[in-house]
TIFIKOL-899666 format. One record per residue (C-alpha): residue number from 0; residue in one letter; y, x, z negated. Coordinates in steps of 0.001 Angstrom, whole numbers, plus 500000, padded with zeros to 6 digits. Layout:
BEGIN
[site NUM, 'A', [Y, X, Z]]
...
***
This chain:
BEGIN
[site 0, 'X', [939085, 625002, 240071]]
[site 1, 'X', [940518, 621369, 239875]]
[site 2, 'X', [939554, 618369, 241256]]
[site 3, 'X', [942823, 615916, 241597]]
[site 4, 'X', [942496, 612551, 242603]]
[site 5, 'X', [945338, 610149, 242911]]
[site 6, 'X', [944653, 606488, 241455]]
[site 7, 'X', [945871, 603412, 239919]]
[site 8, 'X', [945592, 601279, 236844]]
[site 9, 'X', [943308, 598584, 237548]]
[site 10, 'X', [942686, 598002, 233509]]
[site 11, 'X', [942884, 598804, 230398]]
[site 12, 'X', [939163, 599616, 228435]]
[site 13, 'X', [938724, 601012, 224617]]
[site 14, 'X', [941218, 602202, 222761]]
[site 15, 'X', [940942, 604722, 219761]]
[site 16, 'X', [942919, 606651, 217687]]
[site 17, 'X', [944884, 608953, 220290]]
[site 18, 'X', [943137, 607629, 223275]]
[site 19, 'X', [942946, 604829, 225500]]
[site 20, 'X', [940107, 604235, 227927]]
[site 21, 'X', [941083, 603060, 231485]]
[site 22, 'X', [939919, 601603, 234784]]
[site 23, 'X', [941032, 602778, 237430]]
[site 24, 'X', [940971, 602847, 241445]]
[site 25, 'X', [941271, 605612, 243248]]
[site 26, 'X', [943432, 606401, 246353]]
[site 27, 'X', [941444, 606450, 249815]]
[site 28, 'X', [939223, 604511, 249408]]
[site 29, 'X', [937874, 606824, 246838]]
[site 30, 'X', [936092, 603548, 244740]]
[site 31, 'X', [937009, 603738, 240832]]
[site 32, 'X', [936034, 605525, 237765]]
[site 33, 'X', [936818, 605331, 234227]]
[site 34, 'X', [939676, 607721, 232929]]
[site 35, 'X', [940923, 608694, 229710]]
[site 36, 'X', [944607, 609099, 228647]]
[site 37, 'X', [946304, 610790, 225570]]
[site 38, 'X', [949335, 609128, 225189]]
[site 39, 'X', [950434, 612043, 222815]]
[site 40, 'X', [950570, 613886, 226093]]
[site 41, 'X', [950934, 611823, 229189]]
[site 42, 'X', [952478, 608605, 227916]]
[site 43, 'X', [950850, 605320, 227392]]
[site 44, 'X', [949393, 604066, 231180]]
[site 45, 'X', [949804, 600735, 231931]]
[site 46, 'X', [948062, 598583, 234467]]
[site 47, 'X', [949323, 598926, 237863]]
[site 48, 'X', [950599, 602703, 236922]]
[site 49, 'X', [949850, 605222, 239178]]
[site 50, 'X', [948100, 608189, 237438]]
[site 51, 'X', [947338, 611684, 238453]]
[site 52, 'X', [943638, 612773, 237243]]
[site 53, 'X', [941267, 615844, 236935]]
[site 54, 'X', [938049, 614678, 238437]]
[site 55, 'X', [936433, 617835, 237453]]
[site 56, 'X', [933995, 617574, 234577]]
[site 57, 'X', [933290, 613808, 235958]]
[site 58, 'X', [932368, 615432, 239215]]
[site 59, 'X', [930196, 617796, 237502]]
[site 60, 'X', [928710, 615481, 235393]]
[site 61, 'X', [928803, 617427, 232155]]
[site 62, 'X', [927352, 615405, 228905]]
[site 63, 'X', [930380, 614525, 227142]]
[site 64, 'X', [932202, 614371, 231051]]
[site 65, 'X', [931833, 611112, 232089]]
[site 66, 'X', [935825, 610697, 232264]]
[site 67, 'X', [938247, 611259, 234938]]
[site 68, 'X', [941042, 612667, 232512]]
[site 69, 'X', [944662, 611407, 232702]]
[site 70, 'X', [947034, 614127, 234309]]
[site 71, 'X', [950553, 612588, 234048]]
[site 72, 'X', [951762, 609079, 235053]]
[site 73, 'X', [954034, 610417, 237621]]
[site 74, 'X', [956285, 607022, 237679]]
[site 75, 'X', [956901, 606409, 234086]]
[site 76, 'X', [957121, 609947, 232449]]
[site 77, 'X', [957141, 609879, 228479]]
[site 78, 'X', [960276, 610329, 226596]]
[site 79, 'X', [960694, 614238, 225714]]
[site 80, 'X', [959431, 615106, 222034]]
[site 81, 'X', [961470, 614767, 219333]]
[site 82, 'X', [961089, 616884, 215454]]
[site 83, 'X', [959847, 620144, 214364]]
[site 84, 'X', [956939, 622200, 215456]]
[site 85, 'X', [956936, 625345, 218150]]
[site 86, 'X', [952886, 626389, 217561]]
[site 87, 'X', [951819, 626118, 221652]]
[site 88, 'X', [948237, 624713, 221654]]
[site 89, 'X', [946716, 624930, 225419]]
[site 90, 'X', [948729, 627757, 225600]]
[site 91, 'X', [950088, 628694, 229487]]
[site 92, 'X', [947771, 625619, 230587]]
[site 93, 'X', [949877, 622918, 232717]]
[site 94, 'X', [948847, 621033, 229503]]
[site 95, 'X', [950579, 623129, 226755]]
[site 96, 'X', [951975, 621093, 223893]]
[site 97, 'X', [954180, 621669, 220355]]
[site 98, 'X', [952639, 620983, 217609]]
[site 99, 'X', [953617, 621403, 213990]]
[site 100, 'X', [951061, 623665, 212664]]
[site 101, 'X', [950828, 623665, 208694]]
[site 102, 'X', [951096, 627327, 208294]]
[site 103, 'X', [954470, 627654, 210631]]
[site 104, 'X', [958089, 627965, 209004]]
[site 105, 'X', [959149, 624649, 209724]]
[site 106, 'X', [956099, 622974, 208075]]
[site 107, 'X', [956506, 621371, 204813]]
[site 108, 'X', [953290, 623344, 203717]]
[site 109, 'X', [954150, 626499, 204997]]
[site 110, 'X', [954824, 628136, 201433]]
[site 111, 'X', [951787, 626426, 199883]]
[site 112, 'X', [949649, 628243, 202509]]
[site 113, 'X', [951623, 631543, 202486]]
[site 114, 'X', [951129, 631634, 198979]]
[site 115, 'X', [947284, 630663, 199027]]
[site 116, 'X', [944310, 633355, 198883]]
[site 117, 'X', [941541, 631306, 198731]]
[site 118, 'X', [939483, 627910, 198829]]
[site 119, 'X', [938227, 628142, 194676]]
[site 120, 'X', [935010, 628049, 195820]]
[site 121, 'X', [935068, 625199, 197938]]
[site 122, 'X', [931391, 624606, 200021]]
[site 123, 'X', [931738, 625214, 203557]]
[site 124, 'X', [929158, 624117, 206100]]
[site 125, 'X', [929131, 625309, 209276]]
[site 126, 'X', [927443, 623797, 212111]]
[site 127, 'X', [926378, 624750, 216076]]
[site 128, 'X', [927046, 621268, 217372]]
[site 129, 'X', [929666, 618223, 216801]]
[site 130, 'X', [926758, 616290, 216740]]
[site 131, 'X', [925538, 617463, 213560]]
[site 132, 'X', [929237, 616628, 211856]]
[site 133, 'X', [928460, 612985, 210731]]
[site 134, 'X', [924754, 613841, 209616]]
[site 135, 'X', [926480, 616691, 207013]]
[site 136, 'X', [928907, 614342, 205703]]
[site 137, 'X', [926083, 611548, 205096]]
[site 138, 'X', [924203, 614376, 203158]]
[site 139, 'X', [927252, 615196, 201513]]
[site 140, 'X', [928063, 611298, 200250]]
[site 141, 'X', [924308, 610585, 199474]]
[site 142, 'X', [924204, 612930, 196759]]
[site 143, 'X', [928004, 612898, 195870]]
[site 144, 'X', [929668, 609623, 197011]]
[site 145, 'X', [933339, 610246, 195544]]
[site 146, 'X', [933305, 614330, 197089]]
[site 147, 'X', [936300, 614296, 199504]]
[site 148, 'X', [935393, 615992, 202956]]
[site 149, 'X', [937426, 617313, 205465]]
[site 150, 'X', [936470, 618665, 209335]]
[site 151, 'X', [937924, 621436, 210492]]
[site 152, 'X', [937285, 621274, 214524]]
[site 153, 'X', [936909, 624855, 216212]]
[site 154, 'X', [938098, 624963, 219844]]
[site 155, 'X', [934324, 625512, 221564]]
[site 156, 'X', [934062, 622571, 222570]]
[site 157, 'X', [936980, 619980, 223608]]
[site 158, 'X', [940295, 620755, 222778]]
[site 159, 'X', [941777, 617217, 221898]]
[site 160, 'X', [940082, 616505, 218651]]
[site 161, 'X', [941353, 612526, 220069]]
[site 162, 'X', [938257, 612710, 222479]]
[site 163, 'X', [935971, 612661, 219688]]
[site 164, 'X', [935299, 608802, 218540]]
[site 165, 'X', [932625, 610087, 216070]]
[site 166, 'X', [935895, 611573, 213902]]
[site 167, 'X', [938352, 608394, 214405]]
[site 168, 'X', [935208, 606258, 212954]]
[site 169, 'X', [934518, 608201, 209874]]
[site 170, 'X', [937968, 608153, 209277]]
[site 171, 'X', [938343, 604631, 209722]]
[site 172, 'X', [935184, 604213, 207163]]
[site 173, 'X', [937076, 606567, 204584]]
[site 174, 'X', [933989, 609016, 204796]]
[site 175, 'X', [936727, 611561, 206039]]
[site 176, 'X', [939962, 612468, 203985]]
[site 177, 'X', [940825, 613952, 207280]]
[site 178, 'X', [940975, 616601, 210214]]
[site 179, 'X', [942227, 620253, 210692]]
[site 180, 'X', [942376, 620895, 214086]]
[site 181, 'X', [942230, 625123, 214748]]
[site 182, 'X', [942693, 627906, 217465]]
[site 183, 'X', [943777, 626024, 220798]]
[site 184, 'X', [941888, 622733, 219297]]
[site 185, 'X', [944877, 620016, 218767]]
[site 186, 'X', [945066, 616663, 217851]]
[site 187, 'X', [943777, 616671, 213822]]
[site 188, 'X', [945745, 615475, 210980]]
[site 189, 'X', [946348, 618962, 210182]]
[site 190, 'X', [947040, 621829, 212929]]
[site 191, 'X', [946252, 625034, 211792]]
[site 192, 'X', [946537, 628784, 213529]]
[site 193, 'X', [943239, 630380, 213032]]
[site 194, 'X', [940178, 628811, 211174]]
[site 195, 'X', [941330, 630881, 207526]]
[site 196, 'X', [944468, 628750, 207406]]
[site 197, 'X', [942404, 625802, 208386]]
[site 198, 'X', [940186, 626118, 205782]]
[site 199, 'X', [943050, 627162, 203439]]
[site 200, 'X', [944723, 623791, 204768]]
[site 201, 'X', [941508, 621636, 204182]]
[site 202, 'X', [941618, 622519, 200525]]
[site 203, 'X', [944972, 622833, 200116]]
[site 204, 'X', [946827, 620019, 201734]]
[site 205, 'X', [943974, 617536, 202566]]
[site 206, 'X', [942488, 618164, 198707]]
[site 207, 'X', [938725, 618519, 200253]]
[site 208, 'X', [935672, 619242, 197866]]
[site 209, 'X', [933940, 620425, 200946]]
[site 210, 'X', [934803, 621043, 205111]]
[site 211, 'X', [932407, 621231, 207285]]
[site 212, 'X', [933596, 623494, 210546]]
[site 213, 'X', [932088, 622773, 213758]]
[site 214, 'X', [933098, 622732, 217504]]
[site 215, 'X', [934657, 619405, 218970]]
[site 216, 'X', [932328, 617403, 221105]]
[site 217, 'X', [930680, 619657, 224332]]
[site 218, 'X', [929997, 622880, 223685]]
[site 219, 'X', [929163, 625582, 226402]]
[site 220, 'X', [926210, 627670, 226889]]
[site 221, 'X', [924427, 629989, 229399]]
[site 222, 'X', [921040, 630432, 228686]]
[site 223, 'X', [921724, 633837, 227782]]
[site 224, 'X', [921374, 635184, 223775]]
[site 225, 'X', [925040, 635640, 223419]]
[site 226, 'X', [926824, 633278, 225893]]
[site 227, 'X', [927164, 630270, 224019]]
[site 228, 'X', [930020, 628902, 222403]]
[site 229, 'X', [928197, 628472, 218926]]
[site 230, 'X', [928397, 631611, 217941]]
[site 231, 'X', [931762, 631273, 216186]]
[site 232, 'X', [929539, 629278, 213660]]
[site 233, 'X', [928839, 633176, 212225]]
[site 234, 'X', [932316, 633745, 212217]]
[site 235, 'X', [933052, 631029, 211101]]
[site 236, 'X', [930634, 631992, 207743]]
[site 237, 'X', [932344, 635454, 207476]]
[site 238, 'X', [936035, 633120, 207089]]
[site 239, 'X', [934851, 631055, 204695]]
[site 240, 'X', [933615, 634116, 202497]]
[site 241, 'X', [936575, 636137, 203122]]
[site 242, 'X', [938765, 633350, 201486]]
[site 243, 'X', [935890, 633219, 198635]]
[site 244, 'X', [934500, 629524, 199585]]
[site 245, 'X', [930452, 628795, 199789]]
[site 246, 'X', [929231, 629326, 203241]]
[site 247, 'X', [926648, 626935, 203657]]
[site 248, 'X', [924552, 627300, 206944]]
[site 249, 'X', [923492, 624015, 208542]]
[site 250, 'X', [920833, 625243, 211107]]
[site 251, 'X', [920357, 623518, 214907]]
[site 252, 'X', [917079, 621930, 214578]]
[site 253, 'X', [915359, 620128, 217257]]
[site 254, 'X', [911880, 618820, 217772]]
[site 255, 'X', [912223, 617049, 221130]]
[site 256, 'X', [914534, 619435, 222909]]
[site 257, 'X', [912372, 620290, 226622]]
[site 258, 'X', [913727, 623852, 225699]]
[site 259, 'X', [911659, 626312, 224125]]
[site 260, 'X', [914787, 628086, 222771]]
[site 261, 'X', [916212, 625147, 221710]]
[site 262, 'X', [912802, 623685, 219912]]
[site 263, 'X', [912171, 624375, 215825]]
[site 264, 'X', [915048, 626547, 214803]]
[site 265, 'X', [917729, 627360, 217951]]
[site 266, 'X', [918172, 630833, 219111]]
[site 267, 'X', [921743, 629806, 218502]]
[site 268, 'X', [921719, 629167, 214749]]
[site 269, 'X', [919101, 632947, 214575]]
[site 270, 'X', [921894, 634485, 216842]]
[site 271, 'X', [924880, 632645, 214598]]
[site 272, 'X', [923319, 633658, 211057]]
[site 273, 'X', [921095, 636487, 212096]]
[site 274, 'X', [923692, 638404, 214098]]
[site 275, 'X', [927233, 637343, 214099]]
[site 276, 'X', [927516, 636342, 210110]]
[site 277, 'X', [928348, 639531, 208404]]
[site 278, 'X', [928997, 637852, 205114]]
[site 279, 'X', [926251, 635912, 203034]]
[site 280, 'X', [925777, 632280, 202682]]
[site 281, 'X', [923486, 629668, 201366]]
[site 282, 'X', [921403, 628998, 205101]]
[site 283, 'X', [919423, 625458, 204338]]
[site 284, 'X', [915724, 625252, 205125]]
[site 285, 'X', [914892, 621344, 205510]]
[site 286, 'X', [911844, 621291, 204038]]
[site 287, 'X', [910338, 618685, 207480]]
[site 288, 'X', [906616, 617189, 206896]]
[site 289, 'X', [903995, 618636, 209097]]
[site 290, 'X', [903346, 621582, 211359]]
[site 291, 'X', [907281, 621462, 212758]]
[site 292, 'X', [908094, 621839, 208819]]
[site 293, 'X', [906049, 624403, 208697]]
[site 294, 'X', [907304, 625636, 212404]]
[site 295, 'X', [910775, 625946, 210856]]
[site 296, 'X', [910227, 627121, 207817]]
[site 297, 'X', [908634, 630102, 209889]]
[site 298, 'X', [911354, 630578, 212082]]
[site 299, 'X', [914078, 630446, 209581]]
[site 300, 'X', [912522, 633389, 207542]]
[site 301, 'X', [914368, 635974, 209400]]
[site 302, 'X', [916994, 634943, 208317]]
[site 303, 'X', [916236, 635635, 204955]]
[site 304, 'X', [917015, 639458, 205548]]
[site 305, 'X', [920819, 639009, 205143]]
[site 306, 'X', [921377, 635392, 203758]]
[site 307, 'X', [920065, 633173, 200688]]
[site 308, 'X', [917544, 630415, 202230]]
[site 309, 'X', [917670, 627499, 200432]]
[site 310, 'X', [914592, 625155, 200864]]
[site 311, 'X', [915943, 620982, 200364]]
[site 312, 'X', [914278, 617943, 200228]]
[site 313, 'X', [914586, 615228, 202514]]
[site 314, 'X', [913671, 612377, 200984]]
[site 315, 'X', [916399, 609564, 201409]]
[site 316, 'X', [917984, 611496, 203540]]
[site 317, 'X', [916843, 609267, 206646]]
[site 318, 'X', [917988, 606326, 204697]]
[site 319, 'X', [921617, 607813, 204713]]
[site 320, 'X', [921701, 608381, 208294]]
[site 321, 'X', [920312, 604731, 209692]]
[site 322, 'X', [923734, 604066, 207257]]
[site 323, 'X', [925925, 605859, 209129]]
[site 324, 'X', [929111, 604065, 210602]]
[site 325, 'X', [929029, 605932, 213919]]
[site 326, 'X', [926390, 606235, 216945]]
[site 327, 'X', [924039, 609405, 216255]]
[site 328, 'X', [923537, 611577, 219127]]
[site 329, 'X', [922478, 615213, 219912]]
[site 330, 'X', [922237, 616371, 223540]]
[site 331, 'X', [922150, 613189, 224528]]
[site 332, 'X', [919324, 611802, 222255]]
[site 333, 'X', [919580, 609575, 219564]]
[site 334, 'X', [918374, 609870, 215463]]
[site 335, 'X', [914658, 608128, 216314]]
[site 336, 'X', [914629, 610651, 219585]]
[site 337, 'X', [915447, 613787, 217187]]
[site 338, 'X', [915021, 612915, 213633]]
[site 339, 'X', [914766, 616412, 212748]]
[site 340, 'X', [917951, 617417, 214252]]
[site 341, 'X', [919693, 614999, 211799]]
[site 342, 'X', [917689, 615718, 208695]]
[site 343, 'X', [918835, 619167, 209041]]
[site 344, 'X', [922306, 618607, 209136]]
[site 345, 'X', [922382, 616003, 206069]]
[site 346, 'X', [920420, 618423, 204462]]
[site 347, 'X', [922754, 621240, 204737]]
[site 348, 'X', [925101, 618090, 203106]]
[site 349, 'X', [922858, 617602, 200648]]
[site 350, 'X', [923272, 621490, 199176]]
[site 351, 'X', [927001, 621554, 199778]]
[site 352, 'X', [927600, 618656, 197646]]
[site 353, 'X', [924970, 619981, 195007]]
[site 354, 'X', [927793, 623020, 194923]]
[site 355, 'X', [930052, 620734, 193238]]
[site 356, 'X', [928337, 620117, 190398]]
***
């Protein structure tokens, strides 16, 4: 189930918030390979350090895989942790950490969120893919500049919200106030139990006007209607009603995916709303030029049976993406690849922010 390779520290790479990139050779003449190392977890590797990895999702060469991931640096083992915090993320995984989760006893916020029954209202878009999360804030900040959003990362995708350099850029840029990291996800400003107290905990203690709630980067799917890891996006909907907030449905748009289920409106965003959302939320229609506007527009409708479509204008929307301070990508394609992919999610933005007013 694992690969393991044994290798050494030839370099150092990248570095981001929570991660450092390395180069490193691997034992028996095994060549190299990039790797990447949370030194939350295994320490900081140095060059020259032998490091145990997992070879696996490089091996398989899965989109967001292209890392050998640091094990342990045997040699040099990091100090043990010090402070508060027993919530187990990774739970019975050779991996398992402490964290300090914002809703446990020993949190400094744990009687603001046991006391706490809702978000006032607070819009919450929910999207399929992690790709989608910088296009919703840039809809969000083109209509309402000064609106404070938060991300509150599901665990569908990776676990280590520190993987995801899309996140430690819009933070850098301020277009963030910050993260909630939920379920076994780990690694946000905020850790949270279950996505309620995340969303409680975006409002609450990170002051947001709006979260959006998506997956980390990856997600998984199987070609089949229900196998796909997207479908928390409905319950995701039915949380954010439950603690009376504005579900806001960003849907997974595509005009250049190569498959049909995956082209004009996914089958996971008609699963996600259509099926899984029992609540009601605002589901936004970009309104797209042309016969793929009119394709999704079409699509969409059935989802009109159980949720409020909302039809929104693009129109300097594109303008607010090419001004985005991170690299746009969906399934591997970039915003002139799939503009419609983008326009959907900064529309979604777009209707969020208009919430606020």
């Amino acid at each position: 189930m694992i690969r393991w390779r044994d290798g050494r520290v030839r370099g150092l790479g990248r570095s981001w918030p929570g991660v450092v990139e390395l180069d490193v050779e691997l034992a028996g003449d095994g060549g190299g390979c990039r790797a990447l190392a949370y030194p939350a977890l295994v320490g900081r590797p140095l060059p020259g350090d032998r490091v145990l990895l997992n070879t696996t999702a490089l091996a398989l060469g899965l989109g967001t895989g292209g890392y050998a991931l640091v094990v342990a640096v045997p040699d040099r083992l990091p100090p043990d942790p010090e402070g508060p915090g027993h919530l187990v993320k990774a739970r019975y995984t050779p991996m398992q950490a402490t964290v300090l989760g914002a809703d446990e006893q020993d949190s400094e916020h744990h009687a603001l969120l046991r006391d706490a029954d809702g978000v006032a209202a607070m819009p919450v878009v929910t999207a399929d893919l992690h790709s989608a999360l910088p296009a919703v804030v840039a809809g969000v900040l083109a209509e309402r500049p000064e609106a404070r959003v938060a991300y509150v990362m599901l665990d569908g995708g990776a676990l280590p919200l520190w993987f995801s350099r899309t996140v430690a850029r819009l933070r850098e840029a301020g277009a963030l106030v910050g993260s909630v990291t939920v379920g076994q996800a780990f690694g946000g400003d905020v850790e949270a139990v279950t996505v309620h107290t995340g969303l409680l905990a975006a409002r609450h203690v990170l002051g947001a006007d709006v979260a959006v709630v998506a997956q980390g980067p990856g997600n998984l799917g199987t070609g089949t209607p229900w196998g796909f890891s997207g479908v928390a996006v409905g319950e995701a909907v039915n949380a954010a009603a439950v603690l009376r907030g504005r579900p806001v449905g960003s849907l997974r748009v595509s005009q250049a995916d190569p498959r049909r289920r995956h082209r004009g409106v996914s089958h996971h965003s008609l699963t996600a709303y259509g099926r899984v959302a029992l609540a009601r939320a605002d589901v936004v229609v970009p309104l797209l030029d042309g016969e793929f506007g009119a394709l999704v527009r079409a699509e969409a409708a059935v989802l009109g049976e159980r949720h409020t479509l909302v039809e929104v204008e693009v129109a300097g929307l594109l303008e607010a993406l090419e001004a985005v301070p991170v690299r746009l990508s969906t399934m591997g394609r970039g915003l002139a690849e799939d503009t419609a992919a983008f326009l959907a999610a900064a529309a979604a933005g777009r209707h969020a922010a208009r919430l606020l007013e």
